[in-house]
C-alpha positions in Angstrom: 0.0 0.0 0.0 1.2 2.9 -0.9 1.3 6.7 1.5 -1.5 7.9 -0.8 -3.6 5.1 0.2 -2.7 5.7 4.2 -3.0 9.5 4.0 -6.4 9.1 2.5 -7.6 5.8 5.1 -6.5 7.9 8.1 -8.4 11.1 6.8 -11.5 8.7 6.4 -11.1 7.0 9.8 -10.6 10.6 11.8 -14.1 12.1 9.8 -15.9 8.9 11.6 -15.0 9.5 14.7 -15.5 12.9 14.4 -19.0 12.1 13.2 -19.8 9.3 15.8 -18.3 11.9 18.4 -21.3 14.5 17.3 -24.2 11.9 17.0 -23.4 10.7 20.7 -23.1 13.9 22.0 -26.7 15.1 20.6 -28.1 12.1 21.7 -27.2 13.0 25.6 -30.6 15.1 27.0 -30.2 18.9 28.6 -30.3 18.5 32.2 -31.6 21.6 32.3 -34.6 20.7 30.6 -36.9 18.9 32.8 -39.3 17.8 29.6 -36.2 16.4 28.2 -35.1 14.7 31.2 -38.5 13.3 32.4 -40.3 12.9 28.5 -42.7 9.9 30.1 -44.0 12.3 33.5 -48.1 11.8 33.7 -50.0 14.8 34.1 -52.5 15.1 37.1 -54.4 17.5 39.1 -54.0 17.7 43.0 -55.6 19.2 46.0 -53.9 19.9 48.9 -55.4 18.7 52.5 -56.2 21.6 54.7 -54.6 21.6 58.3 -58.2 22.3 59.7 -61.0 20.2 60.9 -63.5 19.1 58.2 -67.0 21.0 58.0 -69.9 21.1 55.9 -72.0 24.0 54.9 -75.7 23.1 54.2 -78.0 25.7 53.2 -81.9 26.4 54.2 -84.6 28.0 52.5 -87.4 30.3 54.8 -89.4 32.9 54.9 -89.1 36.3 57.0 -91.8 36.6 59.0 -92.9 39.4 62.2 -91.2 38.1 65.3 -94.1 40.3 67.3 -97.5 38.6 66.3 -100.4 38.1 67.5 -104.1 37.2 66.8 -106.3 39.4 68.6 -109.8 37.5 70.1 -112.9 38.5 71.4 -113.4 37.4 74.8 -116.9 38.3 75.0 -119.7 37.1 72.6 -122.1 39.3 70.2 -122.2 41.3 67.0 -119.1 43.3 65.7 -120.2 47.2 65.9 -117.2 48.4 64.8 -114.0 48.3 62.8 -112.1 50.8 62.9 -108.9 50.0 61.1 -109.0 47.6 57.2 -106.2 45.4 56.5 -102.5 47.6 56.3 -103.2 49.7 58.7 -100.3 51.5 61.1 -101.7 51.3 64.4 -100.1 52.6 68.0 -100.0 50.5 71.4 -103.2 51.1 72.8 -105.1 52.6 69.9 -108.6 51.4 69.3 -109.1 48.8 66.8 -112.8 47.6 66.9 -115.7 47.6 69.2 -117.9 44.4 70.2 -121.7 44.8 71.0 -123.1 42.5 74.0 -126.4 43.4 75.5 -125.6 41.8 78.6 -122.3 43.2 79.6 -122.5 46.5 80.5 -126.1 45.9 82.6 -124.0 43.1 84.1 -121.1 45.6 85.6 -123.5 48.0 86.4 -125.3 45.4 88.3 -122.5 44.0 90.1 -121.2 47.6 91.1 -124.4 48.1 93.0 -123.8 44.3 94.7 -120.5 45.5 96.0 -122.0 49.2 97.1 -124.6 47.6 99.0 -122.2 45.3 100.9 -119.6 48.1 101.6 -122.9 50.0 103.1 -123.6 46.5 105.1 -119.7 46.0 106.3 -120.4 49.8 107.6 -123.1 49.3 109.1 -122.0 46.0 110.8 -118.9 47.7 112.0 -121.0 50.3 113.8 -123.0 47.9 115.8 -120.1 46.0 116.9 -118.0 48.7 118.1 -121.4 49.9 120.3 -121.9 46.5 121.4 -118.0 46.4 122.5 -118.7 49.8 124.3 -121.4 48.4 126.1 -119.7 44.8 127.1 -116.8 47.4 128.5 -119.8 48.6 130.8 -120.6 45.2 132.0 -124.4 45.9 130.0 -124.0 43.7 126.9 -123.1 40.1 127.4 -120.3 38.1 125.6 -122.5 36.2 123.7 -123.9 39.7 122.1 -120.3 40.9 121.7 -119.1 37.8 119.8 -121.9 38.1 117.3 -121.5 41.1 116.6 -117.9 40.7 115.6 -119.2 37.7 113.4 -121.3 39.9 111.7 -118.6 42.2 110.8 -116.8 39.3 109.2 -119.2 38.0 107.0 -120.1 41.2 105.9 -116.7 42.2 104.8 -116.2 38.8 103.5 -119.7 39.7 101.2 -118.0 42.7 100.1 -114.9 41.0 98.9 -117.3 38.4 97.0 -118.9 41.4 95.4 -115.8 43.2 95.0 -114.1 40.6 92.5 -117.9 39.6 90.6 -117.7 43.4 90.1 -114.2 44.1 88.6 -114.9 40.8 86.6 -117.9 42.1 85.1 -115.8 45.3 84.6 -113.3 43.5 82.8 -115.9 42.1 80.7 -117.3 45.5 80.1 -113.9 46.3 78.7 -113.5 43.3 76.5 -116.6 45.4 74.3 -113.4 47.7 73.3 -110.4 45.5 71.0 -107.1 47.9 72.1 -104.0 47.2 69.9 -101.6 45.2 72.4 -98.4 47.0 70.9 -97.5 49.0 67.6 -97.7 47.5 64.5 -99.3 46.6 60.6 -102.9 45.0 60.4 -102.4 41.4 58.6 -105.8 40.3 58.7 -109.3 40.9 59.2 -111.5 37.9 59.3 -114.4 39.5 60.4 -116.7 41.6 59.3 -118.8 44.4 61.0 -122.3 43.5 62.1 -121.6 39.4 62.4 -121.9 37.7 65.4 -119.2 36.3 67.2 -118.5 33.9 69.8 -116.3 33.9 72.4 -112.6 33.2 71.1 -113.2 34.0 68.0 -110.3 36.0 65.9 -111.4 39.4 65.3 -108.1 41.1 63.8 -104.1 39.5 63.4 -101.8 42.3 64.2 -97.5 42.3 63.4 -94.7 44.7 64.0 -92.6 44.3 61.2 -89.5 46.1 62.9 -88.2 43.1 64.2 -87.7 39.6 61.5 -87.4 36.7 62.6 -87.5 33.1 60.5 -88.0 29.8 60.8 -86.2 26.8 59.0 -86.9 23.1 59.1 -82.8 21.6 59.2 -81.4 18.4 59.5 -80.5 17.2 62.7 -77.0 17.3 62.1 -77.3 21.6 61.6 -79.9 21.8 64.2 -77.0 20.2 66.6 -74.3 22.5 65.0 -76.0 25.8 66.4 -77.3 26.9 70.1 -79.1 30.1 71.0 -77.1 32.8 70.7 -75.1 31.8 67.6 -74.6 34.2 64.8 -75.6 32.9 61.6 -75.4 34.8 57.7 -79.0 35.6 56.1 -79.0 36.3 52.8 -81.7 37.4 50.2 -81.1 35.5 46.9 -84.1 36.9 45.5 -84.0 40.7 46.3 -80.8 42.0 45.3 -78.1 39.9 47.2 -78.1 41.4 50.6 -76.5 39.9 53.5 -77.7 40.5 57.5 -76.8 38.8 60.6 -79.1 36.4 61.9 -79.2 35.4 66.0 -80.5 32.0 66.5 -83.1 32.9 68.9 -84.5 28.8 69.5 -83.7 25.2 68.3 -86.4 23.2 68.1 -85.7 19.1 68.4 -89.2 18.2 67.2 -92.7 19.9 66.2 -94.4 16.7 66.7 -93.7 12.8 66.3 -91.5 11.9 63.2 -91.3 15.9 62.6 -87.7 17.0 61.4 -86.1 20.0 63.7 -86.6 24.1 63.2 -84.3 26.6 64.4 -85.9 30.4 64.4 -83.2 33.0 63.6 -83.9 36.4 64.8 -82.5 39.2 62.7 -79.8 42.0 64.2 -80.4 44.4 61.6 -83.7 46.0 60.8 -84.0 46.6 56.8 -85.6 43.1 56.2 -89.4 43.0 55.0 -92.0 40.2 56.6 -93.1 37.9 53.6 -89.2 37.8 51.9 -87.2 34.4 50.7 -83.7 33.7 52.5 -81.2 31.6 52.9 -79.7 30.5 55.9 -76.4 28.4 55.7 -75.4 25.9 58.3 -71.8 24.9 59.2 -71.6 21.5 61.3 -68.8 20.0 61.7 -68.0 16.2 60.5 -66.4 13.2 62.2 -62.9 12.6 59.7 -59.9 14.2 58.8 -60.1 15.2 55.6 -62.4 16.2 52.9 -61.2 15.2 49.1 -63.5 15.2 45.9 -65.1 12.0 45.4 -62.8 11.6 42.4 -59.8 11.1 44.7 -60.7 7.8 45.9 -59.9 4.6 44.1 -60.7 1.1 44.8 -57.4 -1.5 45.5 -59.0 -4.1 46.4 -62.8 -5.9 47.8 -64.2 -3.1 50.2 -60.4 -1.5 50.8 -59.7 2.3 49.3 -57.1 4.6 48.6 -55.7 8.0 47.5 -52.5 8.8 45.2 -49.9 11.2 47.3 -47.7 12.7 45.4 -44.3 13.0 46.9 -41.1 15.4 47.1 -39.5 13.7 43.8 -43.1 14.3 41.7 -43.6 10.5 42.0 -46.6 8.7 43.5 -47.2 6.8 46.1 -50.6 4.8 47.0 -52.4 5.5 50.4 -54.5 3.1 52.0 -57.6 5.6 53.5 -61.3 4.9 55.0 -64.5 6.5 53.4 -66.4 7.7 55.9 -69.4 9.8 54.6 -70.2 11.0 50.6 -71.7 14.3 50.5 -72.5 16.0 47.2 -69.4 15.3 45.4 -66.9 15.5 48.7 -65.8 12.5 50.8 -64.8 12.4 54.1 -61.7 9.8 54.5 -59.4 8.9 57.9 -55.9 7.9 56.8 -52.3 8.5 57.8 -51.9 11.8 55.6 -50.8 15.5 56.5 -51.8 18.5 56.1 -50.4 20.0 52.8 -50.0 16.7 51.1 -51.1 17.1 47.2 -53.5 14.3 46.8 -54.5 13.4 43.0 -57.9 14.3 42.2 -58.0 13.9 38.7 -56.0 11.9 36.2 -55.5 8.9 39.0 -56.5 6.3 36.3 -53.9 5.7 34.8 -51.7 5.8 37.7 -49.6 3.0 39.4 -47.6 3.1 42.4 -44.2 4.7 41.6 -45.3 6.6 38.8 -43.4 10.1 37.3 -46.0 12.8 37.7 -46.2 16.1 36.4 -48.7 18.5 38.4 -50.7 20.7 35.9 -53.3 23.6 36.8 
């Protein structure tokens, strides 16, 4: 072989390695680039636990109604005479509202006032003839016999009186009942009579509110009805007219209306501004017995009645961890299982995960 021939085998031989040398060397990934280094990373979603105790927020639908109310009765029977107020009427404490016509009940108070006149007159005149009977025992005249008598009659003369006295202020009172007096400031919500009908005793004449103090009443589970005590402060809010928000004090909880019945709480507004007759909503916060809460989408099944979650960990793998459902609500679960607060559990993309698996966390 000649030196042409080696000159050109040694040129040919140095271009390959030169070659070989570039093909390697663009073969090697960036370590910079974590795409490059990682190209088989899964992506997933996560949400991380909360280092708080798990709760859950229910929400109840009631009406505002007048926490001053009342339905105003006639206590005495007969024919409605008057009305003087119609249905939306503003009426004061005291003010007249209607007058009640019975024949018998002003005779009946005059009649009894006479009764007790007449016994005062007797109790008087009783008195009298003891005290000269007393004078006259003193002079050794009247015997004790006379004496003692005389006292008795003093006694059941007074006790007349008293009989008399109390017939007469109850007949008085009845007397009274003729005129209906508004019990305390407020709106006219009914009038279920009419005037000139008859009425009995008991009968509802008139429904009175005062609309300056809400209040309303919810029917809860029993779970939110044991989440709250009198006192509490709860948030009211008006879906339906405009958004606004008050502050709600839960006045009563109510176990049970009646057999099988489901609880009531009455919430009792702070702030005036609310009108009777409005839609709210009242929301509930009660706490639950687990650790966490996760979307229901978190959970997957490892086995016959066994469940777990996918951690991911410091190095963006996975790991599985065995946890116990406790209660589904909506789409939340409560779970009991030996995580931490903070820990980024996989809620979505989980199926197509295995133990040990490259992750890549994506918003």
């Amino acid at each position: 072989m000649n030196s042409l021939t080696k000159i050109g085998l040694f040129l040919l031989n140095a271009m390959a390695v030169v070659w070989l040398t570039a093909c390697s060397e663009s073969s090697v990934p960036d370590a910079a680039d974590p795409q490059a280094a990682a190209p088989n990373r899964l992506p997933v979603r996560v949400s991380y636990l909360e280092d708080k105790a798990p709760s859950l927020y229910q929400t109840f639908i009631g009406t505002a109604r007048a926490a001053n109310r009342v339905t105003i009765r006639s206590q005495v029977s007969g024919r409605l005479l008057e009305r003087e107020v119609k249905l939306g009427s503003q009426v004061k404490q005291g003010e007249v509202l209607a007058k009640v016509y019975n024949p018998g009940a002003t005779p009946q108070a005059l009649a009894a006032k006479q009764r007790w006149q007449q016994a005062r007159v007797q109790v008087s005149q009783a008195q009298r003839d003891y005290d000269r009977i007393k004078s006259l025992y003193e002079k050794n005249v009247a015997s004790i016999q006379e004496m003692e008598s005389a006292r008795s009659a003093v006694q059941a003369a007074q006790a007349a009186t008293d009989a008399a006295e109390s017939q007469y202020v109850q007949a008085q009172q009845m007397d009274a009942e003729q005129t209906i007096r508004a019990p305390f400031a407020g709106v006219i919500t009914a009038t279920p009579v009419e005037p000139g009908e008859v009425i009995q005793v008991g009968q509802p004449l008139l429904q009175l509110a005062d609309p300056d103090e809400v209040e309303i009443e919810v029917i809860v589970s029993d779970g939110a009805a044991a989440s709250v005590a009198a006192g509490d402060v709860l948030t009211v809010r008006t879906p339906f007219s405009g958004e606004r928000q008050f502050a709600g004090v839960v006045h009563e909880v109510t176990p049970f209306r009646e057999r099988g019945a489901l609880p009531t709480v009455i919430v009792r507004l702070a702030d005036a501004g609310l009108i009777p007759g409005t839609t709210v909503h009242i929301q509930f916060e009660s706490a639950l017995a687990g650790q966490f809460v996760l979307p229901a989408s978190s959970l997957v099944k490892t086995g016959r009645q066994q469940s777990a979650v996918y951690r991911v960990t410091a190095d963006n793998q996975v790991e599985l961890v065995p946890v116990q459902p406790l209660q589904v609500i909506n789409d939340k679960i409560v779970i009991n299982g030996p995580l931490q607060a903070q820990d980024a559990v996989v809620v979505a993309g989980n199926h197509q995960l295995y133990p040990g698996a490259d992750v890549e966390v994506v918003q």
